[in-house]
C-alpha atoms as one frame of an Amber mdcrd trajectory, in Angstrom:
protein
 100.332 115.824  73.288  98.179 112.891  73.535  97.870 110.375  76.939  99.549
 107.231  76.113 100.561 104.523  79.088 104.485 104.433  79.248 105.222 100.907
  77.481 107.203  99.884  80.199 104.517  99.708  82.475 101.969  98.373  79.880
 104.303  95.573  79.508 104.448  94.689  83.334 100.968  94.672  83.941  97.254
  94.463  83.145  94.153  97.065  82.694  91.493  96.566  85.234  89.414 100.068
  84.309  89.510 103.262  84.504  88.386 105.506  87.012  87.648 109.415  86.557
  91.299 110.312  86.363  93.529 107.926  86.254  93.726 104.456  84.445  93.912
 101.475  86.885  95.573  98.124  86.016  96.960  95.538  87.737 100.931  94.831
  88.244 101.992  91.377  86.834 103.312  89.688  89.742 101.145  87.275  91.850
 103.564  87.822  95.120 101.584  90.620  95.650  98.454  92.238  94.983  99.284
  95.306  93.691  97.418  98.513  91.443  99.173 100.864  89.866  96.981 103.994
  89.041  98.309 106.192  86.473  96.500 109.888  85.545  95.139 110.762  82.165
  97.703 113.675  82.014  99.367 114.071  78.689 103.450 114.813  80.002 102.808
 115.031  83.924 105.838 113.277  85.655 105.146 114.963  89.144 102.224 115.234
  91.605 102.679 118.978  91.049 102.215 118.351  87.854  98.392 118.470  88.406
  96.155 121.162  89.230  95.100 121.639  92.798  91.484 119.414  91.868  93.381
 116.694  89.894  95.586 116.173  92.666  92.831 115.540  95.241  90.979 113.629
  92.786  94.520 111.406  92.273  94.367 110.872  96.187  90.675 110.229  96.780
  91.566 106.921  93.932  94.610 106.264  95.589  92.258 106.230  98.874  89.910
 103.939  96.926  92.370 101.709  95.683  93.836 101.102  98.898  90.169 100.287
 100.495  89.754  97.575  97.903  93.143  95.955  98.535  92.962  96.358 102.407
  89.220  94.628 102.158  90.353  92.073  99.767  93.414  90.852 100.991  93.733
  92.060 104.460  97.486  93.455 104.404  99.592  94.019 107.615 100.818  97.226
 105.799  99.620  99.167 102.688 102.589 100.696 100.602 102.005 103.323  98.336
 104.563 105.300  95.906 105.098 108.038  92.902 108.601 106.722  92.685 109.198
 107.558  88.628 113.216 106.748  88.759 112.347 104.536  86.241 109.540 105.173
  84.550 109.585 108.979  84.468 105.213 108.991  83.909 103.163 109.762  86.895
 101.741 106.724  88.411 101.314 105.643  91.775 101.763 102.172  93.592  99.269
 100.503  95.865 100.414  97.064  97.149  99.559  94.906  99.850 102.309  93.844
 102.213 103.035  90.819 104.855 105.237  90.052 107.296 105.314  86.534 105.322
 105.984  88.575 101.682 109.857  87.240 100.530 110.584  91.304 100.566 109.193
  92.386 103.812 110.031  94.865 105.814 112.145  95.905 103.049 110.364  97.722
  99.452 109.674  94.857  96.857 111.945  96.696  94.210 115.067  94.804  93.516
 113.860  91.845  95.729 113.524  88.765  94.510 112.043  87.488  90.789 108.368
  88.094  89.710 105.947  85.719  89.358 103.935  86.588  86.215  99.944  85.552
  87.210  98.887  82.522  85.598  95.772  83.763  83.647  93.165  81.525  85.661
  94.189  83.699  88.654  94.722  87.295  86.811  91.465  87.247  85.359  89.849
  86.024  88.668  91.688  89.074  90.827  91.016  91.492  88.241  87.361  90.513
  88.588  86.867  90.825  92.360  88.630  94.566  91.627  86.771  95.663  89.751
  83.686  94.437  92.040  85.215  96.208  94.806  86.231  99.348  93.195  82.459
  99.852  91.958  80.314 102.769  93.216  78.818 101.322  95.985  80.974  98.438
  96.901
């Protein structure tokens, strides 16, 4: 079995890079900035679905990802899930959240109607990500 992104979230959002394990992209909706990092792993659905090393390597990403988004955007709160009611293939959510956000304190599933990025802004976010997500940054 081959590693393919689920459609559903190809569809919903755009590829910033890829790190060593997991594929990073962006979530299409400018209320919040928001990663979604989903592992190369042909069929894995759960976090136990990795081995003991790809499951540290998943968190020291998730770590990383959450860095560039707490740097960037200076959130009141960092949210991150491996929800997969959904879509069933692993993949975790990083997103910023303010008191201000339309959702908050509540989770941003269900709430309200997202705001597709006009591509001006998506290409400029996806930019300073991947400057902040680079060795050394």
């Amino acid at each position: 079995m081959s590693f393919s992104i689920d459609p559903r979230l190809a569809a919903e959002s755009w590829p910033i890079g890829e790190l060593p394990l997991s594929s990073l992209l962006l979530m299409d909706d400018a209320r919040y900035p928001w990663l979604l990092l989903v592992p190369r792993i042909a069929g894995a659905r759960e976090l136990l679905d990795l081995d003991e090393a790809d499951r540290a390597m998943l968190l020291g990403e998730v770590s990383l990802a959450s860095r560039a988004l707490e740097t960037l955007f200076s959130p009141d709160k960092l949210n991150i899930a491996a929800l997969g009611n959904v879509v069933p293939q692993l993949h975790v959510h990083v997103l910023a959240r303010y008191r201000s956000d339309e959702a908050w304190p509540h989770p941003v599933w269900g709430r309200g109607t997202r705001v597709a990025y006009e591509a001006e802004l998506r290409e400029q976010r996806i930019a300073t990500l991947r400057g902040a997500l680079k060795p050394g940054a």
